[in-house]
C-alpha positions as CSV (number, residue, x, y, z in Angstrom):
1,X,0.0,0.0,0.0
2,X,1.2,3.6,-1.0
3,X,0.4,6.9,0.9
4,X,1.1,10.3,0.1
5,X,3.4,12.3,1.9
6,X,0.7,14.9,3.2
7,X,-1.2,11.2,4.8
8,X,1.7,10.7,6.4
9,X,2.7,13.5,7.7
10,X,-1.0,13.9,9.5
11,X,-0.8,10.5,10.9
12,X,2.7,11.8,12.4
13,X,2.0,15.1,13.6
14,X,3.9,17.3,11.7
15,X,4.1,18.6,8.0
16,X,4.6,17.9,4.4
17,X,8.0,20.7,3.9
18,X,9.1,18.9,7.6
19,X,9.0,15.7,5.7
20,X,10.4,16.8,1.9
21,X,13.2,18.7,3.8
22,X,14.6,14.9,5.4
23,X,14.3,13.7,2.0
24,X,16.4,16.5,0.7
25,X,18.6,15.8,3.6
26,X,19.0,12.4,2.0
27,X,17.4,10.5,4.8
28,X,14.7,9.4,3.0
29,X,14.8,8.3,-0.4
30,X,11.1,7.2,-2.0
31,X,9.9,5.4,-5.1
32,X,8.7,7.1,-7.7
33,X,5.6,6.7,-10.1
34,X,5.8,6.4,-13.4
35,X,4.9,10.2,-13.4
36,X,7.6,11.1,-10.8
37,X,5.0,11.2,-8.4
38,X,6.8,10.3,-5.0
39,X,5.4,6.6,-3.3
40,X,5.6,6.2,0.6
41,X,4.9,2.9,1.6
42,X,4.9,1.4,5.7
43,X,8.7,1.6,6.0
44,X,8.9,4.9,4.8
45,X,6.1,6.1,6.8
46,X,8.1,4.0,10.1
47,X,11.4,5.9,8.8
48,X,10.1,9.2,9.0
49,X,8.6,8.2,12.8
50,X,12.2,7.6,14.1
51,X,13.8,10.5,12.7
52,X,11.3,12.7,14.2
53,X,11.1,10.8,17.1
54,X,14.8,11.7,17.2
55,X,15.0,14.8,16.1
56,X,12.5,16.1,18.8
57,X,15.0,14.8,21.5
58,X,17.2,17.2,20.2
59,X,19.3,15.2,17.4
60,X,20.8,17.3,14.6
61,X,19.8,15.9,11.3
62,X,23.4,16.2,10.1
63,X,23.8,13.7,12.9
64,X,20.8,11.5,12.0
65,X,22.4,11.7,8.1
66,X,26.3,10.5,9.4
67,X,24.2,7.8,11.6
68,X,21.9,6.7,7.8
69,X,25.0,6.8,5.9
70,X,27.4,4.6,7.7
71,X,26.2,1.1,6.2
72,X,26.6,2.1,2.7
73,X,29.9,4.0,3.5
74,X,31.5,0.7,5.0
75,X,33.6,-2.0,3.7
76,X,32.1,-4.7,6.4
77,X,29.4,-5.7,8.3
78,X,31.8,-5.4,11.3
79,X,32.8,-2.1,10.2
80,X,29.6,-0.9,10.2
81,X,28.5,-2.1,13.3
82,X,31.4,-1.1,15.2
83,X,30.9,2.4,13.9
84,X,27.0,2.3,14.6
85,X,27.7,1.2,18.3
86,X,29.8,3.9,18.4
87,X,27.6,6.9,17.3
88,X,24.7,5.0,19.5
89,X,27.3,5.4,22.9
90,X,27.3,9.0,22.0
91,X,23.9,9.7,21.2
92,X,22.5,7.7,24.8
93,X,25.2,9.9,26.7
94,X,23.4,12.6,25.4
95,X,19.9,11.6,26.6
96,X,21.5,10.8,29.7
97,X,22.7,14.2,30.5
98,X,19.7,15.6,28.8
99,X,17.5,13.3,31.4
100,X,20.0,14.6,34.1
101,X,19.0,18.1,33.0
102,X,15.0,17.4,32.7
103,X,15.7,15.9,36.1
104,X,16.9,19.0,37.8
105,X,14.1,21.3,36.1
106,X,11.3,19.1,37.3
107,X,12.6,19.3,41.2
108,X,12.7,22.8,40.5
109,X,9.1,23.3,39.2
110,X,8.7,21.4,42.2
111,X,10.2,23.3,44.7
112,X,8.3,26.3,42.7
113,X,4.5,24.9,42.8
114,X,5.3,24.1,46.4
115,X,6.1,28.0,47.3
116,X,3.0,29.0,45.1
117,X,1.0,27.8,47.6
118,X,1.9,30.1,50.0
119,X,0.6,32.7,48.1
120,X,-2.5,30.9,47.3
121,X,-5.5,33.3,48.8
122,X,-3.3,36.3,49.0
123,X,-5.3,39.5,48.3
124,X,-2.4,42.0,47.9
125,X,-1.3,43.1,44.5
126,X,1.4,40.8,43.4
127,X,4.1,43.4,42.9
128,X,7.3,43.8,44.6
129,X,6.9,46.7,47.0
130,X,3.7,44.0,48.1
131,X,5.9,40.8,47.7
132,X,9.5,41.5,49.5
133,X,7.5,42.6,52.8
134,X,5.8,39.0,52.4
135,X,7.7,35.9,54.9
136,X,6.6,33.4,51.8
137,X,8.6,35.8,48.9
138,X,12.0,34.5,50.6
139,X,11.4,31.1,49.7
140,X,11.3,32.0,45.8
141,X,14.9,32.3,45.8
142,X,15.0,28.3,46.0
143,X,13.7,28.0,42.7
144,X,15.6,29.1,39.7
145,X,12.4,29.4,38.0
146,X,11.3,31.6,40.4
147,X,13.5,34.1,39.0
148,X,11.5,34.2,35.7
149,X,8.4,34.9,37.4
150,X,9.8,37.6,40.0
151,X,11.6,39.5,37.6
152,X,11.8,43.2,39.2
153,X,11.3,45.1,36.1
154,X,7.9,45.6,34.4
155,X,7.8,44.3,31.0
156,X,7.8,47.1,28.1
């Protein structure tokens, strides 16, 4: 069974120039009609699922292109597979740190619901010359973002 491109880039959530611009990339390479019309069949369709699966994690696509290309650029299996490990090594140290990272964000949202609710039923206008007089305000120095919310300076 064949799809078109704009079928499958509803059933994945994003668009058809997302799509073309992989294939232009080289990362994808369709069958064509007879009248050059581009054919997308199941494996194409679960191609395009991992790449963006990876590229929303962060991946570059010129990594995602050296990662596609190393089978047809090596002499061996062994070659291939040693290189592939390789490159995978790298790219799961950087979800690790990136995990790390999300890690230390959530305890801080955390930490910065948790002094929200000290100013849950407050009546005064929440504006510094208010807010520094308030016991709770010290707390929001915990929370780095905190800092986002209790920026001093109106915004223009």
């Amino acid at each position: 069974m064949t799809m078109k491109i704009g079928a499958i880039a509803e059933r994945l959530g994003t668009t058809v120039r997302t799509l073309r611009y992989y294939e232009e990339q080289g990362l994808l390479h369709p069958r064509r009609s007879p009248g050059g019309t581009r054919q997308y069949d199941a494996e194409d369709e679960a191609r395009f699922a991992a790449l963006l699966a990876l590229t929303r994690l962060g991946f570059s696509l010129e990594r995602l292109a050296q990662l596609a290309g190393i089978r047809s650029a090596s002499q061996t299996g062994d070659a291939a597979s040693r290189e592939v490990a390789a490159l995978l090594r790298a790219m799961d140290a950087e979800l690790d740190a990136q995990a790390r990272a999300i890690a230390e964000q959530r305890a801080d949202i955390e930490r910065a619901q948790a002094f929200l609710q000290g100013c849950h039923g407050c009546s005064r206008a929440p504006v510094r010359s208010e807010c520094d007089h308030c016991q709770i305000s010290a707390a929001r120095q915990a929370s780095a973002v905190m800092r986002v919310v209790w920026d001093e300076r109106p915004v223009a």
